[in-house]
N, C-alpha and C positions, 0 to 999 in steps of 0.2 A: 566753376559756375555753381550756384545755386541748385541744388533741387527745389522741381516744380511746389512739390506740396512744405518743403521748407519755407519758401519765399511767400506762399499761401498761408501757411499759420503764421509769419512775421507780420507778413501785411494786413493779417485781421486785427491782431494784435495792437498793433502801429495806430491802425485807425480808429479804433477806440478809444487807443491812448491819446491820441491829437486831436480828437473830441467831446473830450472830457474836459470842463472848464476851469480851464488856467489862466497864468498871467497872458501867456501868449495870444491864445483866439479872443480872453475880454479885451485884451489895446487892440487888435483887428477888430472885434465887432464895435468897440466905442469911437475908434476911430472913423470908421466908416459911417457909422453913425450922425457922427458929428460932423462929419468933415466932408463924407463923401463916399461913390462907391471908388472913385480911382484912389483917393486918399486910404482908403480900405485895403486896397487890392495890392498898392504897393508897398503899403507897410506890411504887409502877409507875404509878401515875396519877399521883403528882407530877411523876418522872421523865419521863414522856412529854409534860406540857406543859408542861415547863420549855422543849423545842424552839420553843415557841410565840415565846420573847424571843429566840430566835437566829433566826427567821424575823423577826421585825421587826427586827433590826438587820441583816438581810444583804439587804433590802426596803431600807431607808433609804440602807447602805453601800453598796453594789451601782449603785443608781438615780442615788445623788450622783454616783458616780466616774463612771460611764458618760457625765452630764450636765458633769462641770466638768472631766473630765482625760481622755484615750484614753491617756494615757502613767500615770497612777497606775493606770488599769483591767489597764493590759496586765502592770505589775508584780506587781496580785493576782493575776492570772491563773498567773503565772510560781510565785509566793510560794505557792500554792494549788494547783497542780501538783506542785510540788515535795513538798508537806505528805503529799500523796494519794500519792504514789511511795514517801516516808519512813514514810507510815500500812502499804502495800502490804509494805513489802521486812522492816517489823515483825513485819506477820502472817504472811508466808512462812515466816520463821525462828523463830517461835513453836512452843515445845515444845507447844501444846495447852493450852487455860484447863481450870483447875483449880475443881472445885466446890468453895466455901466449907465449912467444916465446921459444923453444928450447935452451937445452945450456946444454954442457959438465959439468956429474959429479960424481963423483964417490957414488955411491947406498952403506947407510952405512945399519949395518945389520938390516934383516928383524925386529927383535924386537925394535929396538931404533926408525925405521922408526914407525911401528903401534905405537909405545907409541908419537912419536909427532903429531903423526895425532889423537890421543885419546886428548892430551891434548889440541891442537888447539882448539878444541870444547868443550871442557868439560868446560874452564877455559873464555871463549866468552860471556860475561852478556849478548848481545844483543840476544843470543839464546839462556839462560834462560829467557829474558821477554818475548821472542816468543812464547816460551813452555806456558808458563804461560797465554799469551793470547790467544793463538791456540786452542790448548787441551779443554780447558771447552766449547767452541764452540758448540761441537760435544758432550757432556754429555746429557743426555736425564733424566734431574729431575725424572719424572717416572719410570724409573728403579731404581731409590735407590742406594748408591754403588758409590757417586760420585768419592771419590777416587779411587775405583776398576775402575772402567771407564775410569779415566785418566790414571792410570797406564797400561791398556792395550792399548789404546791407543797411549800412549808412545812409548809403544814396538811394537805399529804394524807401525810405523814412522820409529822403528831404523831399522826394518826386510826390510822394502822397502828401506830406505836409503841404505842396505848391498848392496843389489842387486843392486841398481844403482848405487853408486858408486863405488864399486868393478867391474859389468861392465864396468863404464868409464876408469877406469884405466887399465884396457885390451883391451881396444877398443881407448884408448890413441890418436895413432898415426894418427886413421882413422878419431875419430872425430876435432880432432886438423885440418887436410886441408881441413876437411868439412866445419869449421867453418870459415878460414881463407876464404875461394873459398862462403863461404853463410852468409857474416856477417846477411841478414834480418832476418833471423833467429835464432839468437839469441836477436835481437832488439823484435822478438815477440812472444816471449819465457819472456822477460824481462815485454810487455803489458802484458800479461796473467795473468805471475804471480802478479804484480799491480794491475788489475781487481780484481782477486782473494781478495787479500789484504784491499782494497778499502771496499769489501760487507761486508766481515767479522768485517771489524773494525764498519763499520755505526750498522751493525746488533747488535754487540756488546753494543752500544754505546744509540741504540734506543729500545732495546728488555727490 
């Protein structure tokens, strides 16, 4: 199991990462937007458990390299550092995410929706290398169990992504002319999550 104050810096972590604006929350907020707060809500439940297949491949990936290489391990390490510096020095220099605009359409049924919002993410390499350099971050050699560790891990990422994103998507309409009426705030929503990006990757990179 998790330690308490482990699962407590993940999950601070986690949530500022998943509310920092990306592809993911702008098709949830545009969508709900446009379409609706249920069309919102299930497209954010796709998205958020599509995290689920990058927690099993970075459960498998991870556990193998760890077991058959210390030399392929230490490369993702490097490869996965570097990514999180490259994610970082992106969102630094990021003018600020832009709310999508509104636009007439017809909400096709609730399951076709959750399945392209599962697959948007599920099918996204750049959030399996994330997974892959995120996740071991936060393993605590000491407890033993490095796979058990990421894989809860995993799922306490996809349990907060539920929640935020399925919020976003009911809350659609309000935070759509918040943002429109507060662009800095999403410009430092975009620093933070960079910052964040930034430690991780050096930490990574120099630990």
């Amino acid at each position: 199991m998790l330690a308490p104050e482990q699962a407590t810096a993940f999950l601070a972590a986690a949530v500022l990462i998943t509310l920092s604006p990306g592809p993911d929350n702008l098709m949830v907020l545009g969508l709900g937007m446009s379409r609706g707060r249920t069309a919102g809500m299930v497209f954010g439940l796709g998205c958020a458990l599509g995290c689920l297949s990058h927690t099993l491949l970075a459960v498998a990936g991870v556990s193998a390299l760890i077991a058959a290489s210390p030399t392929a391990f230490l490369a993702l390490k490097i490869a996965g550092g570097l990514y999180l510096l490259w994610l970082g020095v992106q969102a630094l220099r990021s003018p600020g995410g832009e709310a999508p605009g509104a636009g007439a359409a017809a909400p096709p049924a609730s399951l076709r929706l959750f399945g392209r919002g599962l697959v948007a993410n599920a099918i996204n390499p750049k959030v399996l290398l994330f997974f892959l350099a995120f996740l071991p971050q936060f393993v605590d050699p000491g407890r033993g169990g490095a796979a058990a560790q990421i894989a809860q891990l995993g799922i306490l990422f996809t349990l907060q992504a539920v929640v935020l994103f399925v919020s976003l998507g009911y809350f659609a309409g309000h935070v759509g002319r918040w943002l429109a009426r507060t662009p800095r705030a999403a410009l430092w929503l975009d620093r933070t999550a960079g910052a964040i990006f930034v430690a991780l990757g050096l930490k990574l990179l120099l630990r």
